[in-house]
C-alpha positions as CSV (number, residue, x, y, z in Angstrom):
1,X,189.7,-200.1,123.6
2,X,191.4,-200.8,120.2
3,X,192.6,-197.3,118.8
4,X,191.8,-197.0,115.4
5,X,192.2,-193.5,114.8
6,X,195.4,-193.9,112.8
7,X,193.6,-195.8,110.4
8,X,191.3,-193.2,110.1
9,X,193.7,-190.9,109.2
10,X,195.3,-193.4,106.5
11,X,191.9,-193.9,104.5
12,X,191.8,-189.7,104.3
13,X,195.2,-189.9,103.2
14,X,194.0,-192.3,100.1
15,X,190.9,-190.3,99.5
16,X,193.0,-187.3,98.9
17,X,191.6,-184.5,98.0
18,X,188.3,-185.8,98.7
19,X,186.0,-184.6,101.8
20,X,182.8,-184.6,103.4
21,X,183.1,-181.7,105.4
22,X,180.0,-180.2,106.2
23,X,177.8,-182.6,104.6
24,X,174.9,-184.5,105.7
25,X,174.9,-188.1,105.7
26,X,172.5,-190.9,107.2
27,X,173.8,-194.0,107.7
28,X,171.5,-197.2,108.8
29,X,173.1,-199.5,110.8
30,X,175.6,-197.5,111.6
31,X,176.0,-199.1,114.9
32,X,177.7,-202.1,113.4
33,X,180.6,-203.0,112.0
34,X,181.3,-201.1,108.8
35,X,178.6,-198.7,109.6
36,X,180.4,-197.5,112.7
37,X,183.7,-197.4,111.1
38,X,182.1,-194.9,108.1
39,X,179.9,-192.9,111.2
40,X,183.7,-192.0,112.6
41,X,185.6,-191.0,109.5
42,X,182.9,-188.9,108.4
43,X,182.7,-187.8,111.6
44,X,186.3,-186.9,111.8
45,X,185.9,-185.3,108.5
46,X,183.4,-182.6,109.5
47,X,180.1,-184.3,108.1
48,X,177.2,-184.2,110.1
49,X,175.7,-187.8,110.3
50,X,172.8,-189.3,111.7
51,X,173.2,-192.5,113.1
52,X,170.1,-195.2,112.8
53,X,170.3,-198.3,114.2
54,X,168.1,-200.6,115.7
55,X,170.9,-202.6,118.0
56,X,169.5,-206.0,116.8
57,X,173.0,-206.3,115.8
58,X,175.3,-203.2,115.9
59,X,176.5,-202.6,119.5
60,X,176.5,-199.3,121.0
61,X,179.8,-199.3,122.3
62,X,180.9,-199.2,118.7
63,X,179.1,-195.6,118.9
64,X,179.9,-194.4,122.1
65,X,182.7,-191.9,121.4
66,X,180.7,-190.0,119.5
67,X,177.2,-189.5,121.2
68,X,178.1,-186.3,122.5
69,X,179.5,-184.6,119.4
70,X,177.3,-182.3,118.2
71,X,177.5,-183.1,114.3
72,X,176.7,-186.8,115.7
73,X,172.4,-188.0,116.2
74,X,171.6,-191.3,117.2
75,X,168.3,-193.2,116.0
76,X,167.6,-196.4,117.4
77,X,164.9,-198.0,115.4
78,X,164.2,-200.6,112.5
79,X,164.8,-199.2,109.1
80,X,162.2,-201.2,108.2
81,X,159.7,-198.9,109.6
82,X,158.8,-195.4,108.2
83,X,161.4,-193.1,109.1
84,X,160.6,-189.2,109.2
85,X,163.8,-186.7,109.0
86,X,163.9,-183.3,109.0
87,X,167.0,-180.9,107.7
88,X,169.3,-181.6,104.9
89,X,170.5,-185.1,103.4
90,X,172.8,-185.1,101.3
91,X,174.1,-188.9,101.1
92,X,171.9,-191.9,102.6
93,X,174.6,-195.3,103.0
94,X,171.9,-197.9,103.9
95,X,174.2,-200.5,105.4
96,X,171.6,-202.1,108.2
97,X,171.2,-206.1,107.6
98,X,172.4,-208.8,109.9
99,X,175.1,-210.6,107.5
100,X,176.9,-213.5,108.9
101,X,175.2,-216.9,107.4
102,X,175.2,-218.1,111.0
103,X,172.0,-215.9,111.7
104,X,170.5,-217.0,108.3
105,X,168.5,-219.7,109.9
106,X,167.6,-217.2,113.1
107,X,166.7,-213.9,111.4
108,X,165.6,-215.1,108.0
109,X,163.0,-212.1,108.2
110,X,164.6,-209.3,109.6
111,X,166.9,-209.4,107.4
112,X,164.5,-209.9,104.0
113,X,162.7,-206.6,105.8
114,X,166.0,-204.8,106.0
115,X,166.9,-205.6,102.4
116,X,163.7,-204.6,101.1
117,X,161.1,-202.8,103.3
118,X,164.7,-200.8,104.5
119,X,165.7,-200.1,101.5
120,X,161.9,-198.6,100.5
121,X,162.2,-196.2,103.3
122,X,165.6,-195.2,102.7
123,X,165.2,-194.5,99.3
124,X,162.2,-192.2,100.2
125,X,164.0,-190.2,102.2
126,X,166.8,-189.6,99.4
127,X,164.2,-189.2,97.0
128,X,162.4,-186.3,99.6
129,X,166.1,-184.2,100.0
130,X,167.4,-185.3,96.8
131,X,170.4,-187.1,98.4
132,X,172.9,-189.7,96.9
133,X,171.8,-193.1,97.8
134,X,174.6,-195.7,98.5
135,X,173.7,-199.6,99.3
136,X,176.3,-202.2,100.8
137,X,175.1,-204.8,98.5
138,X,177.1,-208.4,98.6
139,X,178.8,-210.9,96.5
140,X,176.2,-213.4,97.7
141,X,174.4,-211.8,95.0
142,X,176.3,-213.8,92.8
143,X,175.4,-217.4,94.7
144,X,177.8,-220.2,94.2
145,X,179.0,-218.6,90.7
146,X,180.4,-220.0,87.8
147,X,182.5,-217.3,87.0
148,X,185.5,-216.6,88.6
149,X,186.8,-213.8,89.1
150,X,183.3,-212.6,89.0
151,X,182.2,-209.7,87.1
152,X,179.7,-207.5,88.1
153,X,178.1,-208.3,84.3
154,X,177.2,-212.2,85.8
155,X,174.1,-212.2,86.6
156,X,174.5,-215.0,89.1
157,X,174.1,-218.6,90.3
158,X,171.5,-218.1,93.5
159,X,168.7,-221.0,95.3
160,X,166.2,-218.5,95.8
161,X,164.4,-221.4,98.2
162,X,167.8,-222.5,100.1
163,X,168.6,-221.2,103.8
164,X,170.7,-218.2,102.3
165,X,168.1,-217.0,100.3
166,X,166.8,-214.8,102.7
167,X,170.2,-212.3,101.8
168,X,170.9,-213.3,98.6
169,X,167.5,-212.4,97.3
170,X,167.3,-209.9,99.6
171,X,170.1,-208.1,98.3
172,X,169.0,-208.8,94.8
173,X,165.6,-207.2,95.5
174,X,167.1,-204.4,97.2
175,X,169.8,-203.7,93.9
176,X,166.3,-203.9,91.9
177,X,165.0,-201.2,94.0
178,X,167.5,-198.8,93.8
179,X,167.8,-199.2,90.4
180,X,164.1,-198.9,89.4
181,X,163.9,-195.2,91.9
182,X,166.5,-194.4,89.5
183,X,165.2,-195.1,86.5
184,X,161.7,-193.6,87.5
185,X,162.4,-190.8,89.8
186,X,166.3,-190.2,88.2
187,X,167.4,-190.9,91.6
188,X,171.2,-190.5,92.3
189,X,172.2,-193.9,93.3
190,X,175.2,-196.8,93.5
191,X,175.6,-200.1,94.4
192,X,178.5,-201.8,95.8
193,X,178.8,-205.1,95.7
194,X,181.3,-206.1,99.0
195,X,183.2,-209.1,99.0
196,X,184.2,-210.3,102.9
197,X,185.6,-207.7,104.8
198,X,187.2,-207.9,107.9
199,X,188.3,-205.8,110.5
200,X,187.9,-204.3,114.4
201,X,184.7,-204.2,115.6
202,X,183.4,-207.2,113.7
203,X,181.2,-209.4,116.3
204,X,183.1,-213.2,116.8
205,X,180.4,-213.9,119.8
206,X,178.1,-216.9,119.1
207,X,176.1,-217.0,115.6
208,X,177.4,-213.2,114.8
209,X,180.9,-214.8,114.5
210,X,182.6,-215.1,111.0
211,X,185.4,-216.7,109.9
212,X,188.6,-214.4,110.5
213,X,187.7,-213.8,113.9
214,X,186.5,-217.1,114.4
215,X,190.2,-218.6,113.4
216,X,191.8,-216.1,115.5
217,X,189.4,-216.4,119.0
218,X,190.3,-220.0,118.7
219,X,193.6,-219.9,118.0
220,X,194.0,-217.8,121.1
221,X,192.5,-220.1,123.3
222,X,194.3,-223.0,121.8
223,X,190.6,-223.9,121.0
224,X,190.3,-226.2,117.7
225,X,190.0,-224.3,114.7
226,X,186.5,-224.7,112.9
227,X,187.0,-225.9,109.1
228,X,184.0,-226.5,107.0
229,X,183.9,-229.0,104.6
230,X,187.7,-229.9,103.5
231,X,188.6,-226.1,103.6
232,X,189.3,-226.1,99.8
233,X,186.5,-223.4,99.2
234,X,187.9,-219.9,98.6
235,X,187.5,-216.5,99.6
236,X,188.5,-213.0,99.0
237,X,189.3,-211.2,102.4
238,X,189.1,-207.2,101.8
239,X,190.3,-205.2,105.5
240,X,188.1,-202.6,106.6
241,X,189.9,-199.4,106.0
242,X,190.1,-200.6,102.4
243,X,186.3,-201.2,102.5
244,X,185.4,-198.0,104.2
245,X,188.2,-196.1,101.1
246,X,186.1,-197.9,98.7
247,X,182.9,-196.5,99.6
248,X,183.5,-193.4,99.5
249,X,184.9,-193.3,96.4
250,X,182.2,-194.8,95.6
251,X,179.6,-192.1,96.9
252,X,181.7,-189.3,95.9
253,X,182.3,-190.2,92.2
254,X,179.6,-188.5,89.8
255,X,180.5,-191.5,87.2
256,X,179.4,-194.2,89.3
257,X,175.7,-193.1,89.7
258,X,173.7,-196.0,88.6
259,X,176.1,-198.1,88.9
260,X,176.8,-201.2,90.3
261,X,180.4,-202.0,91.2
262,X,182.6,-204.6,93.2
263,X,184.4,-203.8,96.0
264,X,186.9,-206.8,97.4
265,X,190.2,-207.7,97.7
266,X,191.3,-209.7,94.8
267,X,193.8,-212.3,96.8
268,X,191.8,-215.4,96.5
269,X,192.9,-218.2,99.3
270,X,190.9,-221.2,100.7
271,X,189.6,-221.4,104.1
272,X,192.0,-224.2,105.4
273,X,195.1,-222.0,104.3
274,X,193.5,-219.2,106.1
275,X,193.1,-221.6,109.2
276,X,196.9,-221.9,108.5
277,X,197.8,-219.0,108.4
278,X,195.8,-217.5,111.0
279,X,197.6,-220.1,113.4
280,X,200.9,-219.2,112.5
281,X,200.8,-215.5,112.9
282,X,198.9,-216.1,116.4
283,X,202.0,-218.3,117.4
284,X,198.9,-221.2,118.7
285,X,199.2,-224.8,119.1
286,X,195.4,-225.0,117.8
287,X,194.5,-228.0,115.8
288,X,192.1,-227.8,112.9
289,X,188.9,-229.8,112.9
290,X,186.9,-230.3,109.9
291,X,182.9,-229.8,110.0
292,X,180.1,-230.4,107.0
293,X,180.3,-228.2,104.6
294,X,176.7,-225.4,105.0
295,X,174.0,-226.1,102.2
296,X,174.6,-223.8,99.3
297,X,177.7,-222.5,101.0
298,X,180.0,-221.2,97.8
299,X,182.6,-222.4,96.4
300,X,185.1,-219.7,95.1
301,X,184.8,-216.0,95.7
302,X,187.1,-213.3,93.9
303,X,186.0,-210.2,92.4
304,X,186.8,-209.0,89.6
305,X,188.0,-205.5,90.4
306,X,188.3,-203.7,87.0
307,X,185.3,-201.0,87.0
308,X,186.6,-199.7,90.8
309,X,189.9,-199.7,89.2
310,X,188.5,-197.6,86.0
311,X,185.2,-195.6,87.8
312,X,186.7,-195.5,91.4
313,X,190.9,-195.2,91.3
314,X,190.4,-197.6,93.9
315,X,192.5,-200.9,94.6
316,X,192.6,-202.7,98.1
317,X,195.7,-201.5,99.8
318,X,196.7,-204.0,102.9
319,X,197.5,-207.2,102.4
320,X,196.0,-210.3,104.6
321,X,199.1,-210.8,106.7
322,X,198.8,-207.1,107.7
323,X,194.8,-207.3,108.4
324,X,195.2,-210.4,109.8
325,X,198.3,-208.9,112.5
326,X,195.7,-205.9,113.3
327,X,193.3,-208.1,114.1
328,X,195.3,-210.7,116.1
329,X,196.2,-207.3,118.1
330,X,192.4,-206.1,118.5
331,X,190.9,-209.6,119.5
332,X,193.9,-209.9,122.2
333,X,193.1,-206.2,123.5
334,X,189.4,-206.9,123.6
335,X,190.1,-210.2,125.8
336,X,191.9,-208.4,128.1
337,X,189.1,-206.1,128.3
């Protein structure tokens, strides 16, 4: 299994000073990919957390080494449903959706409920302890925008009726939430609005895959390598350790309540140069085949960084040929596995 403790240690050697020790933090789907990745730093840094997770996506293996730590409880069940705990909460990160388009057309209403109905419960349960409320929001929140770098000011460009509707609105009905429990209960709460992210543990099986480890599984195989459209489309690829920094800052920083702020990478490159690239550090013979563009799929994504910078202290640290080497080296150890 691919060791990731010594990027563990490097995101507590950003945060600093910073710590969670002895705090109390729920996390919702915390099985998955980021959410597991945030349940073992805060793990590591002497919180007590409380896993829930319904597996719909998250895998348990991502949880495994930490079942039998005592400062570790696992909760499988839908957010979505009401949600009783007992003891101190002191931070809530609600982080359960399914998020790779590929299940938009499968899941369209789990992941509305998650986005909504989840967030509803969650909030109540920081509203009942009084705890700091944290949402993984998206840039999809911003739909195919028309301004770029984007601004957490833009209000954005969104087909409430197209097939990625179901999280785009979602996640703009969830922001709405949050900030209305504010506003009427003076609720302690922050949005961040995450641009890709990439990483270990991210699923590349079937309709969970996206596009990094997409690229990469089929550049391994010498399989062709999946462009849609002409690849001219951009994204903003933000590794996970960067991510996971990011959010914590984010929960952390009294100036940020209320808040809604952008957390991404701001190195903008288009998909076929990421096909490109991805070949070339995997050493593959892998041609590139090119596929219709997805309905309502954006064109350009890049963040513009400037309140993290200002609120958070935080900037993206590891560059895409970096992330993209990790990976490379986590995809190979998992085939071998």
């Amino acid at each position: 299994m691919y060791d990731i403790t010594g990027e563990l240690d490097q995101i507590k050697k950003n945060l600093g000073t910073l710590s969670f020790e002895d705090q109390h933090v729920i996390i919702t789907g915390g099985a998955g990919f980021l959410g597991s990745w945030m349940c073992d730093f805060l793990i590591r840094d002497g919180a007590h957390v409380t896993c829930v997770d319904n597996l719909s996506s998250g895998l348990k293996c991502n949880i495994e080494d930490l079942v039998n730590n005592d400062r570790f409880r696992f909760i499988q069940q839908d957010i979505s449903l009401p949600l009783h705990v007992n003891g101190p909460v002191d931070y809530i990160f609600h982080m359960a959706s399914r998020a790779s388009p590929f299940e938009f057309e499968h899941f369209p209403i789990e992941i509305l409920k998650a986005n909504t109905l989840g967030v509803l419960v969650a909030l109540e349960i920081a509203k009942k302890h009084h705890a700091t409320f944290i949402y993984t929001s998206t840039s999809e929140v911003y739909g195919n925008p028309e301004v770029v770098p984007t601004p957490e000011s833009y209000y954005g460009y969104v087909n409430s009726v197209g097939p990625r509707g179901c999280y785009d609105e979602a996640k703009r009905c969830g922001e709405a939430y949050i900030l209305a429990y504010h506003r009427q209960y003076n609720l302690n709460v922050r949005i961040a609005r995450i641009f890709n992210t990439y990483g270990p543990r991210i699923r590349m099986d079937g309709i969970y895959g996206r596009v990094i480890p997409r690229f990469i599984d089929q550049a391994l195989t010498g399989a062709p390598t999946t462009v849609f459209g002409d690849g001219s489309q951009t994204r903003s690829f933000t590794y996970v350790t960067d991510q996971i920094e990011g959010l914590l800052r984010l929960a952390a920083t009294d100036a940020a309540n209320g808040e809604a702020i952008n957390i991404g990478n701001t190195y903008e490159i288009t998909v076929l140069e990421l096909a490109q690239k991805v070949i070339a550090l995997s050493g593959s013979k892998s041609q590139i085949s090119f596929y219709p563009l997805p309905k309502d799929d954006p064109l350009r994504r890049k963040p513009d960084i400037t309140k993290a910078k200002k609120i958070l202290e935080w900037t993206p640290k590891v560059s895409l040929e970096t992330g993209l080497s990790r990976m490379i080296e986590w995809i190979k150890k998992e085939k071998i596995e």
